[in-house]
N, C-alpha and C positions, 0 to 999 in steps of 0.2 A: 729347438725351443725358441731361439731367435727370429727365424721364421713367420712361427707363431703369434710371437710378441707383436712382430710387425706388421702382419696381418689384421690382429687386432686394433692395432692403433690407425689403417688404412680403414678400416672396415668404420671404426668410431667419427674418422676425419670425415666420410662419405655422409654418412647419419647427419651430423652436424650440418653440414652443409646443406643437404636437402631437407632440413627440420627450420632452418635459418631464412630461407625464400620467404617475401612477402607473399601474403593472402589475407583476403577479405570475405566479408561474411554479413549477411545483408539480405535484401526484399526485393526483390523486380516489380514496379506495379504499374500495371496499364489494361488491356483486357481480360483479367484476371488478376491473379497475386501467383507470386515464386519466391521459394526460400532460394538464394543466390548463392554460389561459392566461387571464387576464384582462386587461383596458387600462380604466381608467377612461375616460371620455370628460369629466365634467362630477361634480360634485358627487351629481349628482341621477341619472347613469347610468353601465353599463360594461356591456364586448360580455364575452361569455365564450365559449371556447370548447374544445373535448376531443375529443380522440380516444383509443379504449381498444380494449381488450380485454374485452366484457362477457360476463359468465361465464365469463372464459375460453374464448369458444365459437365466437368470431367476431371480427368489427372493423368498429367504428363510428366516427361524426364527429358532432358537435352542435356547434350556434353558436346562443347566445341572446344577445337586446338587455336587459338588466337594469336592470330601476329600483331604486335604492337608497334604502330609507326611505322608501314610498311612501307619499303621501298624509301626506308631514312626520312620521308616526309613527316618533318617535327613541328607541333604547333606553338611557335614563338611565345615564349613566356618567360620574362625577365622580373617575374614579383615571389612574392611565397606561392609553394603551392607547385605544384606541375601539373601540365594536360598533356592527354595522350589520345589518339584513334587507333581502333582496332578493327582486325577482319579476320573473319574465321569461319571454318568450316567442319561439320560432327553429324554428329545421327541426334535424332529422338524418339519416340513411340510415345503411345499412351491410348487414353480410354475415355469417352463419354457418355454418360448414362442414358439410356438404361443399356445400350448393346452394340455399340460401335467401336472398336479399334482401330489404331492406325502408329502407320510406322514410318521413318523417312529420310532423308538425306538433312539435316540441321545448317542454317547460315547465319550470322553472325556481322552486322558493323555497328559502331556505336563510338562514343567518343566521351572518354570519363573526366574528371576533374580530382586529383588527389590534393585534396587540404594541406596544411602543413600541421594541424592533429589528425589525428586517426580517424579522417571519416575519408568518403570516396562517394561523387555524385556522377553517376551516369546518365545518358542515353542510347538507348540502341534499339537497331531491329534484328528479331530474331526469327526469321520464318521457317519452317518444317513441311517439306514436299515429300510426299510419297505414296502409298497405298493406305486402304480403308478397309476393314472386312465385319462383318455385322451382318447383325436383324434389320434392315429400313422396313419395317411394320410385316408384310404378308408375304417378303420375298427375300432372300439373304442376299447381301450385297457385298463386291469386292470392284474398288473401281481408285481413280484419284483420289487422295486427298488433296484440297486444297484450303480448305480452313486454316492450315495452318499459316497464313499470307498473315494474317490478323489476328488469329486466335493467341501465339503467341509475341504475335508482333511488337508495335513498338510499346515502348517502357522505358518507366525511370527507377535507374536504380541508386538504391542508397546501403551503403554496406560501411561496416568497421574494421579498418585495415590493422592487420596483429599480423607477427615476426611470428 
């Protein structure tokens, strides 16, 4: 029974702890629009991830693993507020109409600005390299993607940082 008890009171302390990370929640906008999410994990990382509308032309999904301040390189800031840069690497996929899909390796730098209220202003690039498979009109196609250089590239993002 004591066991048990303890278990549960590990099991709640874990919960708490990963319910307690900061995250934000927010818009990517630059060649298209992205509903934004981030979750810190740790000091030193955070998942991010988007789905948009890039170019207006299609719909996509990205998740990258972000290290923040890599290699300890911190941007001096001694007023309210902190800056940070990040880099990071994920996958993404997605679709544009009328019959093209694609899939890819996702990358990630950018460099945010956290308030000292709960906003958060970014910028970053986000490119997405991989394959393509579709209709290109009278003959079906699988080759490079490279759209994604710009397609989801760079952006400002503006998001609301909650506990």
């Amino acid at each position: 029974m004591k066991k048990l008890g303890l278990i549960c009171v590990l099991m709640a302390a874990f919960a708490a702890i990963a319910v307690a990370q900061p995250r934000a929640i927010g818009a990517r906008l630059g060649y298209g629009f992205d509903v934004s999410y981030q979750h810190t994990l740790s000091e030193e990382n955070m998942i991010s991830a988007d789905l948009g509308l890039p170019g207006f032309g299609g719909i996509e999904a990205a998740a990258t693993y972000d290290w923040l301040n890599p290699g300890g390189l911190m941007i001096p800031w001694e007023h309210k507020g902190s800056w940070n840069w990040y880099a990071g690497v994920g996958a993404g996929a997605g679709y544009y109409w009328p019959s093209v899909g694609f899939a890819g390796a996702a990358g990630r730098i950018g460099v945010e600005y956290n308030f000292w209220f709960p906003l958060q202003l970014s910028i970053d690039w986000r490119p997405i390299l991989g394959i393509e498979f579709g209709d290109r009109g009278d003959y079906p196609a699988v080759g490079f993607y490279g759209n994604g250089l710009f397609a989801g590239g760079i952006a400002l993002g503006v998001r609301y940082i909650f506990e």
